[in-house]
N, CA, C and O atoms as a GROMACS GRO file, in nm:
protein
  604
    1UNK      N    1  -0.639   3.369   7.310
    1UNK     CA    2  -0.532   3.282   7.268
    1UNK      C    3  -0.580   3.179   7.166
    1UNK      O    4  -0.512   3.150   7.067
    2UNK      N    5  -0.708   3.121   7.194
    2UNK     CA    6  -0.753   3.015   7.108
    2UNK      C    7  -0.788   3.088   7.008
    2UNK      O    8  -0.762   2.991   6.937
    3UNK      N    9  -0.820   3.162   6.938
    3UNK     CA   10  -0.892   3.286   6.829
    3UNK      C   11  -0.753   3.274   6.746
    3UNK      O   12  -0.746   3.232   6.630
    4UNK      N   13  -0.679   3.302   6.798
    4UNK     CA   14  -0.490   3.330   6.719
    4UNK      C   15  -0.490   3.225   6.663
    4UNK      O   16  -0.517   3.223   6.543
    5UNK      N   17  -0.459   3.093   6.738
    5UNK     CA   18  -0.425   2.984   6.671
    5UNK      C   19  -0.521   2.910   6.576
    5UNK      O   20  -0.482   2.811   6.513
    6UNK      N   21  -0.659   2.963   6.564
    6UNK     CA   22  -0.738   2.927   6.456
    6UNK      C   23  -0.738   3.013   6.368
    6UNK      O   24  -0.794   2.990   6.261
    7UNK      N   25  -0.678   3.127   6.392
    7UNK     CA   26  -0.659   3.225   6.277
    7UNK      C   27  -0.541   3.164   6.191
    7UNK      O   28  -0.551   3.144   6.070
    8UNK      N   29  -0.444   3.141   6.255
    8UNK     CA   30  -0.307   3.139   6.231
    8UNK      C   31  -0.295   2.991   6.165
    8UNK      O   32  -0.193   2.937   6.122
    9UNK      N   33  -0.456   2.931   6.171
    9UNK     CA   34  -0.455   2.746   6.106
    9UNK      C   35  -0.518   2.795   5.986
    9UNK      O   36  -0.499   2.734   5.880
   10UNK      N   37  -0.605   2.916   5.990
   10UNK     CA   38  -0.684   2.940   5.834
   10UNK      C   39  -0.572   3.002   5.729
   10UNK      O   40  -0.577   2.990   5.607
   11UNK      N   41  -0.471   3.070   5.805
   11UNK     CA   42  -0.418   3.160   5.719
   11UNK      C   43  -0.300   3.043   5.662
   11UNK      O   44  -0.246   3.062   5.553
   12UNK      N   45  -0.269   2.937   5.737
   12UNK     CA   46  -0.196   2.781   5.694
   12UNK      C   47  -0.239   2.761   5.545
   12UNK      O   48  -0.191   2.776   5.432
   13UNK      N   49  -0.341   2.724   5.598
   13UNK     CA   50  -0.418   2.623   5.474
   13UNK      C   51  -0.485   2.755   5.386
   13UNK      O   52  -0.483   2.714   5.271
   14UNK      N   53  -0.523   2.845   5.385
   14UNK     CA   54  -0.534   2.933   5.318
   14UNK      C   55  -0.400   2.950   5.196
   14UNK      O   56  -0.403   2.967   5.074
   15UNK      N   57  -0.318   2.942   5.267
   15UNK     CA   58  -0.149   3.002   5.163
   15UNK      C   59  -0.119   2.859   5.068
   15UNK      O   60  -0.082   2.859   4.951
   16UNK      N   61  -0.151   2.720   5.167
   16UNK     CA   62  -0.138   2.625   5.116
   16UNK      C   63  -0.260   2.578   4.987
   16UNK      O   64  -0.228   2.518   4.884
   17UNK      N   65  -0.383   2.616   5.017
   17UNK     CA   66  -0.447   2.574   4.884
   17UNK      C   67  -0.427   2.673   4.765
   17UNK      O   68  -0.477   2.646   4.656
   18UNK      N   69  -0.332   2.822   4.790
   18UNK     CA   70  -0.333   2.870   4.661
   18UNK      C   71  -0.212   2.836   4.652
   18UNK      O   72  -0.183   2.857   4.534
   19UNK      N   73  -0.117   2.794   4.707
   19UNK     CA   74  -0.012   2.749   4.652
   19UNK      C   75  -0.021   2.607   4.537
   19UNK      O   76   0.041   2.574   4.436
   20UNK      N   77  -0.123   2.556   4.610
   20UNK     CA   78  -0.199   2.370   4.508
   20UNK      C   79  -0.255   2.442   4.368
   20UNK      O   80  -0.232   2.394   4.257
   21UNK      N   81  -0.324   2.556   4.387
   21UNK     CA   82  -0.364   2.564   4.295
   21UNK      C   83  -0.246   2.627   4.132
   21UNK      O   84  -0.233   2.601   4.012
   22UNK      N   85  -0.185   2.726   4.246
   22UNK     CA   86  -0.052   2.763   4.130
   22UNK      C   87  -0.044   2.648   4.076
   22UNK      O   88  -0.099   2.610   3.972
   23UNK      N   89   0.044   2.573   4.166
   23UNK     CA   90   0.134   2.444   4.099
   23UNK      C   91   0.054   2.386   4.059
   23UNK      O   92   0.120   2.295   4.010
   24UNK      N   93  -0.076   2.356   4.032
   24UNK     CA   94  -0.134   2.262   3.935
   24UNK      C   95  -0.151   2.380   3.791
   24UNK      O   96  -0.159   2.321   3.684
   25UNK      N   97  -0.155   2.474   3.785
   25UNK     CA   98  -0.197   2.581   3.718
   25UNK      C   99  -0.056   2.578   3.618
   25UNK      O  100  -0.073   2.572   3.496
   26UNK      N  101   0.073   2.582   3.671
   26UNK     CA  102   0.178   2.583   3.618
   26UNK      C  103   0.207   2.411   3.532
   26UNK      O  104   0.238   2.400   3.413
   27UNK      N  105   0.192   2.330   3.600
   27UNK     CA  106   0.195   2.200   3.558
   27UNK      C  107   0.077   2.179   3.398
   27UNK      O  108   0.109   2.130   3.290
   28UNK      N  109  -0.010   2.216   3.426
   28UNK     CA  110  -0.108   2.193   3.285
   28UNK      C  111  -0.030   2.316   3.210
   28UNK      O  112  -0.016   2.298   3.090
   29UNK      N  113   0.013   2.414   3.252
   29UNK     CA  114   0.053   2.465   3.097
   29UNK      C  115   0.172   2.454   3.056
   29UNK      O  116   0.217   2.505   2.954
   30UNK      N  117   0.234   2.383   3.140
   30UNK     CA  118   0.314   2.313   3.075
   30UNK      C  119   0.402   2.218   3.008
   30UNK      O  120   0.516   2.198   2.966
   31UNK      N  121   0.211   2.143   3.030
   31UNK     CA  122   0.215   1.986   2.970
   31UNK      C  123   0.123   2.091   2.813
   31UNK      O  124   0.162   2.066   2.699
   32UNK      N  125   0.054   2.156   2.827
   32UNK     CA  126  -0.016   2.231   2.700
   32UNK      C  127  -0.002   2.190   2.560
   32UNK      O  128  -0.102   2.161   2.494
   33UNK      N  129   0.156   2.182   2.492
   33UNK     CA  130   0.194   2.118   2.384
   33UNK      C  131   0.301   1.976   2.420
   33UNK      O  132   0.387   1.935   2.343
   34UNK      N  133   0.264   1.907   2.577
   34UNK     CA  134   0.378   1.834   2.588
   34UNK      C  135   0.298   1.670   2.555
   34UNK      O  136   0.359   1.563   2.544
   35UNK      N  137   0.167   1.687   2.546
   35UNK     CA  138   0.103   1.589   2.536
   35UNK      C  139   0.047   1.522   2.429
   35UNK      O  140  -0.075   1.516   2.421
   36UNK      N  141   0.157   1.445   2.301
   36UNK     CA  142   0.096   1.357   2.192
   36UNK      C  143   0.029   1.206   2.177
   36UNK      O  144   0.076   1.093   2.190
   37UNK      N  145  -0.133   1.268   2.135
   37UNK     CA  146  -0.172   1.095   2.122
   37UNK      C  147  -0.147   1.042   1.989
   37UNK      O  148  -0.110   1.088   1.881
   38UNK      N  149  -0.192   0.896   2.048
   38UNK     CA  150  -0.113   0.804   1.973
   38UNK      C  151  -0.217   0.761   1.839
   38UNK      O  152  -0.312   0.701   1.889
   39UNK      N  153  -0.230   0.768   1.726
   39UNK     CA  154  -0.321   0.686   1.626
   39UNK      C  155  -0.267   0.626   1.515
   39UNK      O  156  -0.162   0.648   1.456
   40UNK      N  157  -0.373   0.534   1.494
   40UNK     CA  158  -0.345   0.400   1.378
   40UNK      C  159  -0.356   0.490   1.206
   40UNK      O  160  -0.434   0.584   1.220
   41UNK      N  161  -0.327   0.487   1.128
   41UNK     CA  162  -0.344   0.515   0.986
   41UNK      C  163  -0.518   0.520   0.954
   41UNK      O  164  -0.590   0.603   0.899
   42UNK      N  165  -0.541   0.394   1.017
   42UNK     CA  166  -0.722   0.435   1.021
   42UNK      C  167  -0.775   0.485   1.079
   42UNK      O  168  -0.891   0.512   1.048
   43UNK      N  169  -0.716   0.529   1.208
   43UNK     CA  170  -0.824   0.660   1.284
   43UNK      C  171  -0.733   0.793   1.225
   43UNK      O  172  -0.800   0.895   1.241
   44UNK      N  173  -0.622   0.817   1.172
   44UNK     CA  174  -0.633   0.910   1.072
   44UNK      C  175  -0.704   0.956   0.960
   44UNK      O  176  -0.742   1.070   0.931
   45UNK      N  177  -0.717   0.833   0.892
   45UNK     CA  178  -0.834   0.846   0.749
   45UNK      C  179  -0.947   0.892   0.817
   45UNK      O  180  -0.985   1.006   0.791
   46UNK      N  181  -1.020   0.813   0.916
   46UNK     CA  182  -1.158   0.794   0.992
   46UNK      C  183  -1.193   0.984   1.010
   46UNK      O  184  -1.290   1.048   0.970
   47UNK      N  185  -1.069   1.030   1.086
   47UNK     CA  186  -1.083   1.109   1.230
   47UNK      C  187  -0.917   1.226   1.204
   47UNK      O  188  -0.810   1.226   1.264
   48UNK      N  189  -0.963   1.302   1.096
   48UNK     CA  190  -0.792   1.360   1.096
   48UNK      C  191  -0.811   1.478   1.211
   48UNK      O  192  -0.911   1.541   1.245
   49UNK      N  193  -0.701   1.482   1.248
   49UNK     CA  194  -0.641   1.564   1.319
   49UNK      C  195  -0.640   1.702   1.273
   49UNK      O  196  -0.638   1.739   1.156
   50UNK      N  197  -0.642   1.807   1.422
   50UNK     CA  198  -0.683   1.930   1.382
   50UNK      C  199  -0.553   2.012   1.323
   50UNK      O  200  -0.443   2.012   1.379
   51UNK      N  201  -0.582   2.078   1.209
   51UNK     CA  202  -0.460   2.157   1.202
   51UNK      C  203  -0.326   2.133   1.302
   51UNK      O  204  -0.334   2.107   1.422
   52UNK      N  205  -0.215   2.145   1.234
   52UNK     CA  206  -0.128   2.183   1.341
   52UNK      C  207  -0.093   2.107   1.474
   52UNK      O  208  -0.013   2.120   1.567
   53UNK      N  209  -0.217   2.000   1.429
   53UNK     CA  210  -0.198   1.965   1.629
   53UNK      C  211  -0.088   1.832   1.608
   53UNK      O  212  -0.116   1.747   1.523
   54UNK      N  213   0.013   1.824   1.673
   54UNK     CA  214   0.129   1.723   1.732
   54UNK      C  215   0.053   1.609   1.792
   54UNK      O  216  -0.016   1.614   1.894
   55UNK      N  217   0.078   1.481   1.696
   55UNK     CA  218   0.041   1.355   1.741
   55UNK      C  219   0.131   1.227   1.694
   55UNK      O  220   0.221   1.242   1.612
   56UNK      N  221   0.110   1.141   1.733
   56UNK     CA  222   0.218   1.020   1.710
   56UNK      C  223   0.113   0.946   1.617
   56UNK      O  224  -0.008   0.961   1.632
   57UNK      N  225   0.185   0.841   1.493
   57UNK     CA  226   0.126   0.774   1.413
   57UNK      C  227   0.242   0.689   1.448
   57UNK      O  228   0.350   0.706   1.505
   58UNK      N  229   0.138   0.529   1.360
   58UNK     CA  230   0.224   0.400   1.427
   58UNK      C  231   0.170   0.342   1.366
   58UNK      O  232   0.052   0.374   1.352
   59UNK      N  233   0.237   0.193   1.276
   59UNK     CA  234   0.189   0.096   1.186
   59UNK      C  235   0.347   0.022   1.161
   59UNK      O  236   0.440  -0.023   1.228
   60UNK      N  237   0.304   0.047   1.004
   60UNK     CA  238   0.404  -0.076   0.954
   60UNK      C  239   0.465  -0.002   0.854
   60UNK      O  240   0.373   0.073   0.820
   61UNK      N  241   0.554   0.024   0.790
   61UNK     CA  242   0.574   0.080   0.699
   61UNK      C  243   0.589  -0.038   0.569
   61UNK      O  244   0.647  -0.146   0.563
   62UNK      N  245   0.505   0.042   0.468
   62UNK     CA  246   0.454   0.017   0.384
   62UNK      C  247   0.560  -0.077   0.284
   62UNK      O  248   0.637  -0.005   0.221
   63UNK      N  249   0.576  -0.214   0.261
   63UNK     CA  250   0.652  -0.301   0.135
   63UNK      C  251   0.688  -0.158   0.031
   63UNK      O  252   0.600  -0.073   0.016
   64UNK      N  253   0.804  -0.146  -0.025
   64UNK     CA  254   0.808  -0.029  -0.164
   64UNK      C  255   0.768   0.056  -0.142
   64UNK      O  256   0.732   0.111  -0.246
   65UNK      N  257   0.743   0.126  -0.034
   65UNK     CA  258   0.703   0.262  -0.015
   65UNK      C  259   0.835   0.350   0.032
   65UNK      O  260   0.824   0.470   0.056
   66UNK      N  261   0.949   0.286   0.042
   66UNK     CA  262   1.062   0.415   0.120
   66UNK      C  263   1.148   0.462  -0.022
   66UNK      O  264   1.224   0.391  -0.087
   67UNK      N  265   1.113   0.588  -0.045
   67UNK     CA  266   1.176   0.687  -0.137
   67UNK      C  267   1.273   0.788  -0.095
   67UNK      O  268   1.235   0.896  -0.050
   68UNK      N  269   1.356   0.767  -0.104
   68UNK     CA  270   1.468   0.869  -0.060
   68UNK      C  271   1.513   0.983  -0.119
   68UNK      O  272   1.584   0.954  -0.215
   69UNK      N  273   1.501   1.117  -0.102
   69UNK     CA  274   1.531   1.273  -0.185
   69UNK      C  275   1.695   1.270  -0.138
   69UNK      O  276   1.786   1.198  -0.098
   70UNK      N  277   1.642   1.454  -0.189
   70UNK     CA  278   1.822   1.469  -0.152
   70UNK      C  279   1.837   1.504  -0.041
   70UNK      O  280   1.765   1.585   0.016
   71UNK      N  281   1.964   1.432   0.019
   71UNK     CA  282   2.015   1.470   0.174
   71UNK      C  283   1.956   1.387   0.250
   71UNK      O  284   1.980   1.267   0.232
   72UNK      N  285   1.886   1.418   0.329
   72UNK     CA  286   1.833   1.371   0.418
   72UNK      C  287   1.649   1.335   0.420
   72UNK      O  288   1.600   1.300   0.528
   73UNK      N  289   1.585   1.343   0.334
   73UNK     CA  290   1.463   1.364   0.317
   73UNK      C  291   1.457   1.209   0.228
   73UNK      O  292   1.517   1.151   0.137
   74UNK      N  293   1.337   1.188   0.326
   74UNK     CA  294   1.248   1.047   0.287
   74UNK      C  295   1.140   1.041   0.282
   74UNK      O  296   1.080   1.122   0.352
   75UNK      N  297   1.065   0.955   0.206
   75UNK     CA  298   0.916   0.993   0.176
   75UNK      C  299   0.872   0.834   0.184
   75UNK      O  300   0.954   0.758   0.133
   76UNK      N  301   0.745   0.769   0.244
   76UNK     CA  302   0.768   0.656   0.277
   76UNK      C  303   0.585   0.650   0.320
   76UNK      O  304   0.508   0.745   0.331
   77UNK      N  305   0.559   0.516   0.337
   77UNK     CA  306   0.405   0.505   0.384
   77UNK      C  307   0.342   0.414   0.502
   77UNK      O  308   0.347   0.296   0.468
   78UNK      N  309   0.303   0.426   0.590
   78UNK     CA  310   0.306   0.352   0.712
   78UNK      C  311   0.095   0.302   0.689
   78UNK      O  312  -0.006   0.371   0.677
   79UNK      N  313   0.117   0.178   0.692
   79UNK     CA  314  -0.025   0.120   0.686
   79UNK      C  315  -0.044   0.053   0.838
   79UNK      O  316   0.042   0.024   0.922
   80UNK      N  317  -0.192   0.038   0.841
   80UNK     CA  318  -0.234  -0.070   0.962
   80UNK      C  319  -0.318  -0.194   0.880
   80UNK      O  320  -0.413  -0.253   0.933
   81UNK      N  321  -0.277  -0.220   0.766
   81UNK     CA  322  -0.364  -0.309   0.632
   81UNK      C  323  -0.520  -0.225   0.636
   81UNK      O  324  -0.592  -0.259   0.542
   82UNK      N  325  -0.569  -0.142   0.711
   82UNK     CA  326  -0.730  -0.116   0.671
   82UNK      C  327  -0.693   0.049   0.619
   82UNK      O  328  -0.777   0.108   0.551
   83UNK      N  329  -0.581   0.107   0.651
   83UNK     CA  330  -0.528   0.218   0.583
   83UNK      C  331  -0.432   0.330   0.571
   83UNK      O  332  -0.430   0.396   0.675
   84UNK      N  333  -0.353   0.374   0.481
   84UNK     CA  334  -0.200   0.372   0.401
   84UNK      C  335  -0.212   0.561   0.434
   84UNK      O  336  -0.284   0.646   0.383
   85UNK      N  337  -0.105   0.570   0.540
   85UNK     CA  338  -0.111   0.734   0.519
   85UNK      C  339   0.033   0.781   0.478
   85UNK      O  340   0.134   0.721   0.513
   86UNK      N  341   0.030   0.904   0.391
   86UNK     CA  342   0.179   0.923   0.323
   86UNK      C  343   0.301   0.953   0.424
   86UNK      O  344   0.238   1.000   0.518
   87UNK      N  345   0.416   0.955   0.457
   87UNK     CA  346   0.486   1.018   0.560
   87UNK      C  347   0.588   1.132   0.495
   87UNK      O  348   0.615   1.100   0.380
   88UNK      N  349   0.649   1.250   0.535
   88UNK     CA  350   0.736   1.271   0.515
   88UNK      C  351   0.841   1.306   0.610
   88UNK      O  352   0.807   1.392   0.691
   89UNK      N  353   0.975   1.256   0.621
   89UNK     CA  354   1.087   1.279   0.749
   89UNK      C  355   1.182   1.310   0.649
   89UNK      O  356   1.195   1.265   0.535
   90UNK      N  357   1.272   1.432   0.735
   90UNK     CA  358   1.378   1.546   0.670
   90UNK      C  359   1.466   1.463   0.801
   90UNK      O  360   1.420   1.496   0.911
   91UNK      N  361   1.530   1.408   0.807
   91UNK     CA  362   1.649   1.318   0.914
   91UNK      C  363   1.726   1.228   0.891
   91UNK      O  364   1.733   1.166   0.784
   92UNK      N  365   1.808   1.206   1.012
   92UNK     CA  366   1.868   1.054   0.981
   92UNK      C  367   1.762   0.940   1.076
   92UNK      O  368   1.724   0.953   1.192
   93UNK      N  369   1.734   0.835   0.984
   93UNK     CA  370   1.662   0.761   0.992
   93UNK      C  371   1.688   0.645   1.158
   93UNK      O  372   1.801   0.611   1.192
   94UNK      N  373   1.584   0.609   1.224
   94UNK     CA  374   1.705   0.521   1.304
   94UNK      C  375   1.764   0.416   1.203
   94UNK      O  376   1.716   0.410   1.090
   95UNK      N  377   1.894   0.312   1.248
   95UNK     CA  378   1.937   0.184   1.163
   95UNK      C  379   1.862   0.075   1.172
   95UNK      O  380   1.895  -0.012   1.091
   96UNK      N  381   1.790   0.052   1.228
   96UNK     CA  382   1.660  -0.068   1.217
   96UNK      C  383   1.555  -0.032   1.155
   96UNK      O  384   1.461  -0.111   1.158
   97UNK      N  385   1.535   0.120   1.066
   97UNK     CA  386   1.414   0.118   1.009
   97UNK      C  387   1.388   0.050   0.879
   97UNK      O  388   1.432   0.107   0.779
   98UNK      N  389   1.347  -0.022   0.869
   98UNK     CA  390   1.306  -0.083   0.705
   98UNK      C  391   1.188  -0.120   0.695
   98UNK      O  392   1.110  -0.141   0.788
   99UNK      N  393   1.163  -0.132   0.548
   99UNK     CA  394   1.028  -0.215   0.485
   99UNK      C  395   0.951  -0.344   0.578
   99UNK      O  396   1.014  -0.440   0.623
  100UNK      N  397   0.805  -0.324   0.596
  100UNK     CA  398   0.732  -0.429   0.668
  100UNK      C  399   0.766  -0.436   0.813
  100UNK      O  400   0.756  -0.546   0.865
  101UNK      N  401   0.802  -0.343   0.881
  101UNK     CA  402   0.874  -0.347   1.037
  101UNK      C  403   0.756  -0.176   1.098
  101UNK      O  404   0.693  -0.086   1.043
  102UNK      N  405   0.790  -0.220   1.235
  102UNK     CA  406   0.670  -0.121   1.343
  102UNK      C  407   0.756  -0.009   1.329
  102UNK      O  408   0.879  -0.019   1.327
  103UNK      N  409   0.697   0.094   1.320
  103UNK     CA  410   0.750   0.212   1.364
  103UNK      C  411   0.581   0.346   1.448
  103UNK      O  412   0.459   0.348   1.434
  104UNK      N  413   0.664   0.417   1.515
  104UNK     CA  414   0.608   0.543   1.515
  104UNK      C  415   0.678   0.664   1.535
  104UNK      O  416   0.789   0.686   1.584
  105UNK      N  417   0.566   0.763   1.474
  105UNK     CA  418   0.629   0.867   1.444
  105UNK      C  419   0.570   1.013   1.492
  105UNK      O  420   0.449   1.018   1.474
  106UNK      N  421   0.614   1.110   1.538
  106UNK     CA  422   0.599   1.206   1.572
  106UNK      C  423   0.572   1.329   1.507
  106UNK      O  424   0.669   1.404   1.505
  107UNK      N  425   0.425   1.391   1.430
  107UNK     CA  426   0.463   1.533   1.338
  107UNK      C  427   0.307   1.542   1.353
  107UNK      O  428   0.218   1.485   1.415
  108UNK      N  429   0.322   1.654   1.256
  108UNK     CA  430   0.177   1.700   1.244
  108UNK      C  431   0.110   1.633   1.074
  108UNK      O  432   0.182   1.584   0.987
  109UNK      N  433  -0.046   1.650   1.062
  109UNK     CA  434  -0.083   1.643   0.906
  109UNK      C  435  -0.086   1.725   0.855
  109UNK      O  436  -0.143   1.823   0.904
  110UNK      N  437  -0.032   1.732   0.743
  110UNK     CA  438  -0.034   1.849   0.656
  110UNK      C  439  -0.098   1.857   0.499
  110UNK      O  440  -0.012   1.894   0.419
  111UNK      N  441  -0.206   1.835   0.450
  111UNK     CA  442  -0.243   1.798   0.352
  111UNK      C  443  -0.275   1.665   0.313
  111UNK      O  444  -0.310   1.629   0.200
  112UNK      N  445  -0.264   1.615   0.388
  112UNK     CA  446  -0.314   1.454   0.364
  112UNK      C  447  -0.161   1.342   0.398
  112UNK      O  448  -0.147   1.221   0.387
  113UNK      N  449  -0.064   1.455   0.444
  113UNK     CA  450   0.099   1.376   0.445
  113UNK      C  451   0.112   1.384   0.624
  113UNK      O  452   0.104   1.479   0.701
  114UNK      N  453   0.121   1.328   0.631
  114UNK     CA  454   0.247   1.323   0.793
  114UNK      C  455   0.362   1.331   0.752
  114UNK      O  456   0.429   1.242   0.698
  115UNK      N  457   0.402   1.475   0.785
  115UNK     CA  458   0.552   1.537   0.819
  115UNK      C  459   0.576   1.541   0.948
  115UNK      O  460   0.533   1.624   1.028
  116UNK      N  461   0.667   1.425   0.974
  116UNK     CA  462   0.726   1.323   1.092
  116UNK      C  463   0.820   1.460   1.109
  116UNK      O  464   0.832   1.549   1.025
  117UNK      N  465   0.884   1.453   1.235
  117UNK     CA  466   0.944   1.540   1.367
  117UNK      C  467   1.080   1.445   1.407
  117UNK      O  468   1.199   1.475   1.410
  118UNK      N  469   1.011   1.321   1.437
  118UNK     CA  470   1.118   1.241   1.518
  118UNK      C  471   1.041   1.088   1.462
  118UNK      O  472   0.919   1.078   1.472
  119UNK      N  473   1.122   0.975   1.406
  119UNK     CA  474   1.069   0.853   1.369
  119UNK      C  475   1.171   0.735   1.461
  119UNK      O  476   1.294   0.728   1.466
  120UNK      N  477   1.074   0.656   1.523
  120UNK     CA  478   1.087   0.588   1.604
  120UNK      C  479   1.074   0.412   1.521
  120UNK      O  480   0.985   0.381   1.443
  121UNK      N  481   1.196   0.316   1.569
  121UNK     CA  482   1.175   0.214   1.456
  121UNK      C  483   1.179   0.134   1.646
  121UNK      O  484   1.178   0.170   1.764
  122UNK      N  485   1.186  -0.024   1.537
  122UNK     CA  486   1.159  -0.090   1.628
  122UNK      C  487   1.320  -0.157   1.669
  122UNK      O  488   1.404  -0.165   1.579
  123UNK      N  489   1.353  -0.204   1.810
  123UNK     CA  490   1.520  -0.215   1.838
  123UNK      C  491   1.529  -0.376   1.834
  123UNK      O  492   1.597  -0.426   1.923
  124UNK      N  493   1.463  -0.470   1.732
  124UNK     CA  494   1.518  -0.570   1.697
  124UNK      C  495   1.473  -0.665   1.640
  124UNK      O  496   1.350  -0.660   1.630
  125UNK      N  497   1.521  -0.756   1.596
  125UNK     CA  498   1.378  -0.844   1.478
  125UNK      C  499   1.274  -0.851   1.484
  125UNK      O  500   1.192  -0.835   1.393
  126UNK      N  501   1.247  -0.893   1.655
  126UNK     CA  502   1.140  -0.903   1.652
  126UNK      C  503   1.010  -0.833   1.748
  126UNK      O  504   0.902  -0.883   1.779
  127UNK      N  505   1.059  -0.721   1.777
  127UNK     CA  506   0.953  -0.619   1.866
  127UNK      C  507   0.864  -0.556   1.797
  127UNK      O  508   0.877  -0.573   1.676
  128UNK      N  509   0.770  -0.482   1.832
  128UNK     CA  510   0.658  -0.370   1.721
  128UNK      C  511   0.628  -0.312   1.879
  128UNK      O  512   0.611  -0.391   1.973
  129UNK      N  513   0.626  -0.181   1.895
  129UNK     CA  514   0.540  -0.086   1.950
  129UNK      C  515   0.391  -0.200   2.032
  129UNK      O  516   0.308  -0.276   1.982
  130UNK      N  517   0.415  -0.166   2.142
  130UNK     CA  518   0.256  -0.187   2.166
  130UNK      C  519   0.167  -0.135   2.084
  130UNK      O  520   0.143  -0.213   1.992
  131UNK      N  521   0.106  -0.032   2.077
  131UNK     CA  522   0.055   0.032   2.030
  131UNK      C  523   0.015   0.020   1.905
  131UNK      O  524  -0.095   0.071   1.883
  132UNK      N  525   0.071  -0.033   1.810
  132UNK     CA  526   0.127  -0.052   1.686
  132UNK      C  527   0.010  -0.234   1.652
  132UNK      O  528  -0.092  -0.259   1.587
  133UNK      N  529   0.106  -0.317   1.740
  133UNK     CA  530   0.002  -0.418   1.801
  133UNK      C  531  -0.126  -0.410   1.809
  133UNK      O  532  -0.193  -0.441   1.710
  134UNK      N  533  -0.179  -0.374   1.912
  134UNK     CA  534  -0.284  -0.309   1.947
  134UNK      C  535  -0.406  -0.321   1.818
  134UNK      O  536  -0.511  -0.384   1.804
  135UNK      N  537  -0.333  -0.233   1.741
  135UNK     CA  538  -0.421  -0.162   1.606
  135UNK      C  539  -0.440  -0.290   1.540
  135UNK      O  540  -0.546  -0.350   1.523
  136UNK      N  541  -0.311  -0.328   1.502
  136UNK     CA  542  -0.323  -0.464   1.381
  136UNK      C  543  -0.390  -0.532   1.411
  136UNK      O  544  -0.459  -0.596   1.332
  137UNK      N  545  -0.400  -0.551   1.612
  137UNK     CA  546  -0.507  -0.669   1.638
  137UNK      C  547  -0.643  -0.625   1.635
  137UNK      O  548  -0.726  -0.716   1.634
  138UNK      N  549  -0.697  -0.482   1.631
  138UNK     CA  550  -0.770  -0.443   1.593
  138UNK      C  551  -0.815  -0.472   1.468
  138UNK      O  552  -0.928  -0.520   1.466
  139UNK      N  553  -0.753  -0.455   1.346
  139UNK     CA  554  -0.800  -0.480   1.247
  139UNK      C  555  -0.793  -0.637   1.199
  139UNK      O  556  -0.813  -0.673   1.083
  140UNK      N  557  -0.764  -0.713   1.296
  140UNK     CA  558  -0.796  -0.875   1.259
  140UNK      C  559  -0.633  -0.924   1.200
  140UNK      O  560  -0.645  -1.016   1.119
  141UNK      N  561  -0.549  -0.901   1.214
  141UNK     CA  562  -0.406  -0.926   1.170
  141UNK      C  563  -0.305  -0.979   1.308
  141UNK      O  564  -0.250  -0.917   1.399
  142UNK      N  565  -0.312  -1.119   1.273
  142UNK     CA  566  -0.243  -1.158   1.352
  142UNK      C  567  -0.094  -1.185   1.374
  142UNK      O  568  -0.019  -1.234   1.290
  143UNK      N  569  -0.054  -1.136   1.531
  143UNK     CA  570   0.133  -1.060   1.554
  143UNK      C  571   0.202  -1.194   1.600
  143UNK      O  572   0.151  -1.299   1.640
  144UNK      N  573   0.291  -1.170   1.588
  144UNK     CA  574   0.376  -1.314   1.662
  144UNK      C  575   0.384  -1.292   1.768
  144UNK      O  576   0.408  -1.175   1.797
  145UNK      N  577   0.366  -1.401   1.887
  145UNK     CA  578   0.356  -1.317   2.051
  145UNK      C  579   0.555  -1.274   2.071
  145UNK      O  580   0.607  -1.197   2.152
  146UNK      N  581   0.598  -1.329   2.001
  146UNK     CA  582   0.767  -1.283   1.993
  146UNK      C  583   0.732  -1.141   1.954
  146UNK      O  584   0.823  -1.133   2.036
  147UNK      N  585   0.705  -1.055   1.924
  147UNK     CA  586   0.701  -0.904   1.914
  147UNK      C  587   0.604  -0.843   2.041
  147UNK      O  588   0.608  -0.725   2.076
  148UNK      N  589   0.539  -0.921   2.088
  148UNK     CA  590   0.505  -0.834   2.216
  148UNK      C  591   0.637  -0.778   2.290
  148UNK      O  592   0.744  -0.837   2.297
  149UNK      N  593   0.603  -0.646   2.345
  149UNK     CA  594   0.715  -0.579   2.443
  149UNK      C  595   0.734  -0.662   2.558
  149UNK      O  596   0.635  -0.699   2.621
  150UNK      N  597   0.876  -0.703   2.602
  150UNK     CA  598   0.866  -0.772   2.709
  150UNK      C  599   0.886  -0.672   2.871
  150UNK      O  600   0.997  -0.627   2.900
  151UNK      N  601   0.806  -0.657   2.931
  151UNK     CA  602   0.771  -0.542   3.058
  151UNK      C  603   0.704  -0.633   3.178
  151UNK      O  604   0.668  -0.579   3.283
   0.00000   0.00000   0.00000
């Protein structure tokens, strides 16, 4: 009788650790392409990104840098002041995006351009991205504590 019920506890936890392992097995692949990091314009210059690979960029967009094509296509430059990478977005823009304000953006590099996916602005005079923050205070540029995220 006791033999059964220690059989019947291995074959438990037996079903249960390959079941942990599926579901962790299923979960990483399909975080695989769900996971974009985040970088400054200077760890782009520094440190570009591999082919193809999906990452978020974040700064300031550039004084005189937003050029508008036809339709929907904008061409524009997002700095962290230590360095200026080109952007390009085929969209509608959010309505708070303008000149000297935080944004980030979502695409891959393609030749030396970020062709943005999805562009993210900031939702009011005076917010910037953490992240965005972060960098500038990195590079010695000081934020108004009124644009910290309030959390």
């Amino acid at each position: 009788m006791r033999s059964l019920k220690k059989k019947r506890r291995i074959q438990v936890l037996s079903a249960a650790a390959v079941a942990l392992v599926i579901a962790t097995g299923l979960i990483g692949y399909g975080f695989r392409d769900g996971i974009n990091f985040y970088r400054s314009p200077a760890q782009v210059a520094a440190e570009p990104p591999d082919a193809g690979e999906v990452f978020k960029l974040g700064g300031l967009v550039e004084e005189g840098s937003i050029r508008r094509g036809e339709g929907t296509t904008v061409t524009f430059a997002v700095t962290d002041t230590a360095a200026t990478i080109p952007v390009h977005f085929e969209g509608i823009l959010p309505d708070l995006f303008a000149e000297g304000q935080g944004m980030i953006g979502t695409g891959t590099l393609q030749d030396g351009v970020f062709v943005a996916s999805e562009i993210l602005a900031k939702h009011d005079e005076n917010y910037m991205p953490k992240e965005v923050i972060d960098t500038l205070e990195a590079q010695g540029v000081h934020v108004n504590p009124a644009a910290l995220p309030s959390s």
